[in-house]
N, C-alpha and C positions, 0 to 999 in steps of 0.2 A: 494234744488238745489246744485249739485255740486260745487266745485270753484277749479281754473284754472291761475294759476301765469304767466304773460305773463312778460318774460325778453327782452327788446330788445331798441333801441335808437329810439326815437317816430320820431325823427328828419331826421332820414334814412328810415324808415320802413312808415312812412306813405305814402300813407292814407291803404294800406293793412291791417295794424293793427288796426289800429282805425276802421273801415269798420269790422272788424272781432269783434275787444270789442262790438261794438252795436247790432250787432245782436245774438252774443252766448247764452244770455240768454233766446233766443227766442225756446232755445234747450234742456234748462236745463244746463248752466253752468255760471258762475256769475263770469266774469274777474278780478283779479289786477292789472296794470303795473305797472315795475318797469321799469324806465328810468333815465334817466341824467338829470339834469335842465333844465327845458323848459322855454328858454330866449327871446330875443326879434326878433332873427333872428329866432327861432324854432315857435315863434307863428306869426309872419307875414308867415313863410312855410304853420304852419297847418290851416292858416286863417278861415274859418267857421269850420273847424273839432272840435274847440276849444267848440263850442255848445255839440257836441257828448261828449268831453270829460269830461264835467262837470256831465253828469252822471255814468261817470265810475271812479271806483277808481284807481288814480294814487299815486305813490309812487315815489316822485325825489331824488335822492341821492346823498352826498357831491361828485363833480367831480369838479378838477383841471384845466381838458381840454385836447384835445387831445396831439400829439406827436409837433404841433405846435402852443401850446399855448404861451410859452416864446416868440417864433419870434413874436408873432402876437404885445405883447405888445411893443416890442423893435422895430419893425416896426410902431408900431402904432406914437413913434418920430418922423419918417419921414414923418407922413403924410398919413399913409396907414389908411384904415377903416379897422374895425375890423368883419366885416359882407361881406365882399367881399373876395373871396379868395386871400391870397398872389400871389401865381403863377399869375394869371393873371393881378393882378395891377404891378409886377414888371417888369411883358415883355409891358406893356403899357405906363411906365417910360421912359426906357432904346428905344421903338416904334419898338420894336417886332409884326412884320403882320404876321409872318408865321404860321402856322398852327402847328409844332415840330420846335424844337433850343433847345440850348444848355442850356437853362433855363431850358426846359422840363425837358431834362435829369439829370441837377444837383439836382431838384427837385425831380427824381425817384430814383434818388440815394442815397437820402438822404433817402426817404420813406424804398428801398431795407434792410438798416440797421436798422435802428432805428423803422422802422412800423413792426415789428414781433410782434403778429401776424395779427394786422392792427394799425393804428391809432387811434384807442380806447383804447389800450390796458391798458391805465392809469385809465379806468373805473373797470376795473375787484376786483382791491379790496375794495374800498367803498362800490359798486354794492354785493361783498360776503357779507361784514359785515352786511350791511341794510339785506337781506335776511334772512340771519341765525337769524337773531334778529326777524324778523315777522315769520318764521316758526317754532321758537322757541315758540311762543305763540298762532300760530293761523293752524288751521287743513286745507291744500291742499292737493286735490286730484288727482293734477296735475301741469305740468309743460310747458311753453310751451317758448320756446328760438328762436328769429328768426334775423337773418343777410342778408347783412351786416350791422353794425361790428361781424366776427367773436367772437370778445371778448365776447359775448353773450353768446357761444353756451361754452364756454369756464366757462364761470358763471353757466351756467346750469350745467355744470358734474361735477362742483365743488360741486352742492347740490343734485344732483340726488344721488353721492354715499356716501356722508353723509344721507342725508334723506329717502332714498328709495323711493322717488316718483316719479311715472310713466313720462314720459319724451319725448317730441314729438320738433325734431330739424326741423325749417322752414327754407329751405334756399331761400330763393328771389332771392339773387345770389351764381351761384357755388359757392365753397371754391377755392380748389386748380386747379380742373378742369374747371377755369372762361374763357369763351374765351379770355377777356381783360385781361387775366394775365399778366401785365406789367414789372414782374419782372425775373432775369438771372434765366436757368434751374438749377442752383445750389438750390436756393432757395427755388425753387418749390421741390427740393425733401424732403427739410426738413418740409416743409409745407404740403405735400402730406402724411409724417406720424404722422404731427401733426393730421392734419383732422381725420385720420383714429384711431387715438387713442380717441380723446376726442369724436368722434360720436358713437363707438363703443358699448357705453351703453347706447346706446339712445336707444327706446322703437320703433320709427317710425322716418323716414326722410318725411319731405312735402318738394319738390318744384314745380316752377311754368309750366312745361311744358314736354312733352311724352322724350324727348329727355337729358333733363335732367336728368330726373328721371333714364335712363337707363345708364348716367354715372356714378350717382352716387350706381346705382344697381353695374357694373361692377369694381369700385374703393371700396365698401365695402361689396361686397358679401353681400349684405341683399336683400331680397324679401320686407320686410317693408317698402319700399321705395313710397309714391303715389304723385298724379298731382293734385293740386289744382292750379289752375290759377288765377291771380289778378282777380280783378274785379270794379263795379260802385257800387254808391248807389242807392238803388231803389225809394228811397226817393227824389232823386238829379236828376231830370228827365225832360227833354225841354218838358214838357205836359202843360197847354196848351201850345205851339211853341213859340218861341216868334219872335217878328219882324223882319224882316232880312231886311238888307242894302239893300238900294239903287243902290248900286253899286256891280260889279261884285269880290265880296271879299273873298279871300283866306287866312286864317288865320292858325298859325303854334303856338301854346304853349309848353314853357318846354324849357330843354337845348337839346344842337343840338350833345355834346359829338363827340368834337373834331376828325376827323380822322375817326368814327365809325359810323356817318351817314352824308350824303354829300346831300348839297341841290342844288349843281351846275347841275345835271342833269336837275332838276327843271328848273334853271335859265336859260339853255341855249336853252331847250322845250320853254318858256316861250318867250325869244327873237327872235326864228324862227319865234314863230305866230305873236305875232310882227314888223318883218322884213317882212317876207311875206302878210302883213296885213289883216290878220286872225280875231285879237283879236285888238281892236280901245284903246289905251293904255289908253285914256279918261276916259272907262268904268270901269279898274280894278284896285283893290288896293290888296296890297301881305300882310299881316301883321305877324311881329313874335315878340312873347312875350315872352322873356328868360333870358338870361345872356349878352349881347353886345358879339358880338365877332369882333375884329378887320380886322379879316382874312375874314370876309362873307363879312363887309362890300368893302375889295376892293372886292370880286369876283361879286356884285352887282355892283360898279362903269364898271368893265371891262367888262359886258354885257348890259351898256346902262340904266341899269334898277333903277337908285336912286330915278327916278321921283315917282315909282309906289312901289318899295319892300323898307319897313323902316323895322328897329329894333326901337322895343321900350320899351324892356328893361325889367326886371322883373316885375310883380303887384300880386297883390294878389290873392288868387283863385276863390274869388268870381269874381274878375273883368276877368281871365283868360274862366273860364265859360259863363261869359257874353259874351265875346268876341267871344266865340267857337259857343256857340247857337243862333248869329245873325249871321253868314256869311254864305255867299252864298256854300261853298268849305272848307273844313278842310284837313291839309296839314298833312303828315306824312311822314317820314323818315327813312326807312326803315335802316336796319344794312348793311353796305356797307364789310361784312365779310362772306363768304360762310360755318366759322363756327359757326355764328350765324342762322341758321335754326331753330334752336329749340327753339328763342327765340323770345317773345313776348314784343313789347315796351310796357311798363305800361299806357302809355299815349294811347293808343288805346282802352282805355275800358271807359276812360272818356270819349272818343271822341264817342262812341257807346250810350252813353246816353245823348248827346248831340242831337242828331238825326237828323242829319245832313253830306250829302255824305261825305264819307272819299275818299283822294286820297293818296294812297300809292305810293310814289315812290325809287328806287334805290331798290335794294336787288339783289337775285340772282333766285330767284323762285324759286318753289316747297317748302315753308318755311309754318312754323306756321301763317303767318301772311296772306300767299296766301287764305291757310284754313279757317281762321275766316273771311274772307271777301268774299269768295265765300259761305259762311256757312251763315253766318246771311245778305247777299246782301244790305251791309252799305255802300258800296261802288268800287272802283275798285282799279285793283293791276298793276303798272307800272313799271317794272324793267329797262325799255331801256327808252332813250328819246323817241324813236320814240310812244314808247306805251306812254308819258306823253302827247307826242304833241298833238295825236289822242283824248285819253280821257279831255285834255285842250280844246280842240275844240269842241268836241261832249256840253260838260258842259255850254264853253261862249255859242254855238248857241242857248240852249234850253234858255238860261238867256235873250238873246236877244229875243227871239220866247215868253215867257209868263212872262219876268220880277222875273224871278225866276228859281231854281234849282231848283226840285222837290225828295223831299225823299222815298227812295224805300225799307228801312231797313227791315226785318223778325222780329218783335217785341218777337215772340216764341220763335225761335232761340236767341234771343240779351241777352234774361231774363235768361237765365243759365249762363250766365255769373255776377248776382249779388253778391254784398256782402252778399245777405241773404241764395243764394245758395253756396258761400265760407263757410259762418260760418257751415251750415248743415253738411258739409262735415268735417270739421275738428272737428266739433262734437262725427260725428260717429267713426273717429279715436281717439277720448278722450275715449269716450264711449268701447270702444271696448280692451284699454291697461289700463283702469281701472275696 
């Protein structure tokens, strides 16, 4: 069996990677990663993945912490938790609701200078040492770096042109060409030849979708460039079904990414039927499982809606699953950005093997996410209210008509999109530059 050095931070990257270590050897390639310490906040993240991971070999390596490890302990005086991000414990202090303020921006201002070339960047030399040290003693026949954190891909070409091993760069997200580039166009052009330098001697680019792939085709001149899309585990699968609520329950896991996906369309679909008495308020509970946001919760108080939509806060993945596979309705949030089209939320693949209707809402149409839900018929796609209010009502009546939603997925269609068909794929590009 071949073997295959996977570089990348388990605590960003998952579950893509972990979903990939499990099934590669199923191919003929036999994983290592190399990551950062996997602490108490990175294993309450990977919460049952941590089964997976005990049969793959992991490698952690002495890390400092990122670009805000010092504030975190000198805030941690004040009172701040070390497991919650700064930014938003200090706009919750100070009773920051907005959605952007001037925290935001001191905070990106501060990343602008000192996160060259991300937040990681403090990982890059323990992460070289520990490497060179296991390649020094041990035969790989490959290479495989995937972000973000850039600092990864930044580690791989530090050993590709020491070691001459074939080299396959993953990006989950753009580099320089990220919609969410947050940072001044200055930046970006120094970042733009970072990119193009340090990929340069890559072997092959992976990212996650058609539209990607062809900026990063047109930012570095390579044909090597392919589509591998996140995906589920096939093993991780609502078979047999399991019970569904009582109640007309619409459930939302993950973060909501401030600014970039908007659930007021939602809300404000949700209190027409409501108002118009559509929907018997009685009947339905809204639920979201994520990070608290202060900003959502006023936009719930000012559409009447506190009675029925709670936040409740992070849990773990196993409880997040459980929560997705009993409800009547799975909520999703589409990228409220016309140039996010080509991009697929990673949360849509779990929700595909939950099997259980998905409701897309906000976007802008004709997007990736249109496609995979007209493709596999998991569920439906709402970019206007008036399309949420429609398909909100179609869903309560049949719940009211038989005590349940009924699911109508393409199981054929759903299964290309596993981990086990992920790994196959990046297989055949290991297989192919070795």
């Amino acid at each position: 069996m071949k073997r295959v050095l996977i570089i990348t931070n388990l605590y960003h990257s998952s579950p893509r990677i972990i979903g990939l270590a499990k099934y590669l050897p199923e191919f003929g390639w036999e994983p290592t990663i190399l990551t950062i310490p996997i602490d108490k906040v990175s294993q309450n993240t990977l919460g049952d993945h941590q089964k997976i991971l005990k049969k793959v070999r992991i490698i952690e390596t002495p890390y400092r912490g990122d670009i805000f490890w010092f504030w975190r302990r000198m805030f941690k005086l004040l009172g701040f938790r070390t497991d919650k991000s700064i930014l938003t414990q200090t706009k919750e202090k100070i009773g920051i609701t907005s959605q952007k303020s001037f925290i935001d921006s001191l905070f990106n201002l501060y990343r602008t200078f000192f996160a060259y070339p991300d937040e990681e960047k403090n990982w890059k030399n323990p992460a070289l040492k520990v490497a060179s040290e296991l390649l020094a003693k041990e035969r790989f026949d490959a290479i495989i770096s995937s972000s973000s954190p850039v600092t990864s891909h930044i580690i791989a070409n530090n050993l590709k042109q020491k070691y001459k091993i074939p080299w396959v760069a993953d990006l989950r997200d753009l580099w320089s060409q990220n919609c969410n580039y947050s940072y001044p166009w200055w930046r970006k052009i120094f970042e733009e030849r970072l990119e193009v330098k340090t990929l340069q001697i890559a072997n092959a680019l992976v990212t996650v979708s058609p539209i990607d792939a062809e900026k990063l085709k047109m930012l570095h001149k390579k044909e090597t460039v392919h589509t591998i899309t996140n995906g589920f585990d096939p093993e991780k699968v609502n078979v047999p079904s399991a019970k569904l609520t009582s109640k007309f329950t619409i459930t939302y896991t993950g973060q909501i990414y401030t600014g970039k996906r908007d659930p007021v369309k939602f809300l404000i679909a949700l209190n027409n039927l409501i108002s118009d008495k559509i929907i018997d308020p009685k009947d339905i509970e809204v639920r979201f499982y994520g990070r608290e946001e202060i900003w959502l919760k006023k936009e719930i108080e000012k559409y009447n809606l506190s009675s029925i939509v709670k936040q409740f806060g992070q849990v773990s993945r196993e409880i997040a699953l459980k929560k997705q596979w009993e409800s009547q309705l799975l909520l999703l949030l589409n990228w409220e950005d016309p140039e996010e089209r080509g991009v697929y939320t990673g949360k849509v693949f779990e929700y595909l093997a939950a099997r259980r209707p998905i409701l897309v809402t906000g976007g802008y149409g004709n997007d990736v996410l249109e496609e995979l839900i007209k493709e596999t018929k998991a569920g439906v796609y709402c970019p206007k209210v008036e399309d949420i209010k429609k398909a909100l009502k179609d869903f309560y009546l049949e719940f009211k008509q038989k005590g349940r939603v009924d699911y109508t997925g393409d199981w054929k269609e759903i299964e290309k999109y596993s981990y086990r068909e992920m790994a196959r794929k990046f297989a055949e590009i290991l297989n192919k530059i070795t």
